[in-house]
Structures are given as C-alpha cells and as structure tokens.
N, C-alpha and C positions, 0 to 999 in steps of 0.2 A: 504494500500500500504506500504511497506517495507521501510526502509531510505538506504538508498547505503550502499549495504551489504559492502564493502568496508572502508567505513567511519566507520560501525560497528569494524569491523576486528582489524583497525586500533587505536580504543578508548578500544578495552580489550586488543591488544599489548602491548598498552602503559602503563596499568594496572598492569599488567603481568609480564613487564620490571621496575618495579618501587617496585616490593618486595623486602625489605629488612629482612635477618634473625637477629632473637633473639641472635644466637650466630657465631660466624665467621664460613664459612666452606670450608677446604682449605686455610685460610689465607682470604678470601672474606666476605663480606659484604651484598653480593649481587651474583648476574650471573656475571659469566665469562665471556659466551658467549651467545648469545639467537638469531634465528632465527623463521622466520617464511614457513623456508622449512627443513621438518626432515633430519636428517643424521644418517646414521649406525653409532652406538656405534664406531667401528671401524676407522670411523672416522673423534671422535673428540676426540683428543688427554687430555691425563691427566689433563695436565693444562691449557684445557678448561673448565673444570669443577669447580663449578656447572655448567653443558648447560643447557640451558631450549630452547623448541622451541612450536612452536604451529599451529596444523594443523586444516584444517577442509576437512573433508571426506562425513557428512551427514548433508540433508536439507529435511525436509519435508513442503508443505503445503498441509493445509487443509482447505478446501474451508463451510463454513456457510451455504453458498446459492449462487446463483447462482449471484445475482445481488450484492453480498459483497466481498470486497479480501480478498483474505488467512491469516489463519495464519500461520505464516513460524515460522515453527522452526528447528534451525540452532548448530550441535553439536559438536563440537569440542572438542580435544584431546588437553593436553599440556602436552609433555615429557618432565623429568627430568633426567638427568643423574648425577651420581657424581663418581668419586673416591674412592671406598672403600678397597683399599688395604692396607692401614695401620693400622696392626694388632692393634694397641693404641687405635685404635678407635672401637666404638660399630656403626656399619652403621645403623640401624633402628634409631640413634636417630637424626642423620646426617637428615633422610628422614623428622622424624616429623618435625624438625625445618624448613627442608623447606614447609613441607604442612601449617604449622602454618602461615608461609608466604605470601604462595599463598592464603590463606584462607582469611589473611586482606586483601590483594591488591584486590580483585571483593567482599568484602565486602560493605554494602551499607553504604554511609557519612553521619556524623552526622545529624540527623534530618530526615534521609529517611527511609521508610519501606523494599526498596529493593532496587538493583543494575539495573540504568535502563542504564547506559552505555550514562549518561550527556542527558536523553532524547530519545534515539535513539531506545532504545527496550524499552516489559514492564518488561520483565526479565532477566537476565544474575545471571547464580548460576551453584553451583559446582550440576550436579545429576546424580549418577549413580557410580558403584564400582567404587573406585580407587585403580588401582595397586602398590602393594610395592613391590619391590623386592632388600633389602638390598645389594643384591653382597656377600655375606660372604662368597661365595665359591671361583669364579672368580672374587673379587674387581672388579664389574662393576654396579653400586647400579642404581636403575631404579624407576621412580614414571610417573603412565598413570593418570592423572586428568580429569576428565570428565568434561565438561564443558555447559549448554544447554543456549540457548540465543531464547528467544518466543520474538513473534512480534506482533504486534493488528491490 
C-alpha cells in the first residue's frame, strides 16, 4: 500500500525548496520563486528567477499478483527557469550550478544507500533525460528534471 501520495509530494517539495547553489545566480542563493503549479515562462517575471516548480503528470502501478498491492511508480517533472539575458554571463553554467543543486537536495543523507523521502518510498532519484536549454538566443534558460519516486 502506498503512504499519502500527498505526504510524499510534500517531503520532495520541501527537498526541492531547500537547494542551495554553489555560486549566487541573479544575486540568489537559492529560488526566487518555487511552486508547485507550472507557469508559462511568460509569466514569471525576471526577477523571479531562478523559478523552480514541480509537477506530476504520471503514475503507474503495477500489480505482483493478484493478492499483493502495487507498485506505484510516481514521475515527476521539476522546471527551472532562469534569466539568461545578460550577455556577461555564459547560461549553461548558470544551469549546471543549478543541477549540481538539485542533485544534493534528493541526494541520499549521510549513512543511507538511497533517497527514500524520511521512509515514505523505496526510491526517489533523478531518471530519465534532463533538458537544458541555456536561453542564448531568447534569454529564457530552461532545465526539465526528471524525477521517479517507486513504492513497495
């Protein structure tokens, strides 16, 4: 049986929201802004950025046998946007410092083998491309994180 998909959502948010970068970006330390409902690029203004927010769109279970519950596996998206229109800047590296972010923050804590979200799943980890897209054209810098969360 599953733990309140809810209770999950809400223990990788708070993960999620608790990235800090390596080097300032925007004058930031961290997110700007961060939801948990996407917005067009359009709008979220400049100095929102970095935004990060975080969606979920698929759920799979798959069932053992008949007399066992599923395993549910639950994938989620977390968009990054940032500001890349100032030419000073090189935007790819704007992005790694945030991936390098996002990477600690659902990394597992000291002493653990994996990321079980304080108990809740058996797994939460990054799987599956993740999108880059610097902005160097139109200064609107873009990162799709894949995110998969398994359940036992």
């Amino acid at each position: 049986m599953i733990n309140s998909r809810e209770a999950i959502m809400t223990a990788l948010f708070t993960k999620l929201q608790a990235a800090v970068f390596s080097s300032p970006i925007n004058g930031s330390s961290t997110w700007v802004t961060t939801s948990r409902r996407l917005q067009l690029w359009a709008d979220v203004a400049a100095s929102s950025r970095p935004y990060m927010c975080m969606t979920e769109h698929h759920e799979q279970q798959v069932y053992k046998s008949e007399n066992v519950p599923a395993y549910v596996t639950i994938m989620i998206d977390v968009f990054v946007y940032i500001d890349s229109k100032d030419q000073g800047t090189t935007p790819s590296i704007i992005l790694n410092i945030i991936l390098d972010a996002l990477d600690a923050a659902i990394a597992p804590g000291p002493g653990e083998q994996r990321q079980t979200l304080g108990g809740l799943v058996s797994h939460c980890r990054v799987d599956g491309p993740v999108l880059k897209d610097p902005g160097d054209i139109d200064g609107d810098g873009l990162i799709i994180y894949p995110i998969k969360i398994t359940t036992t």
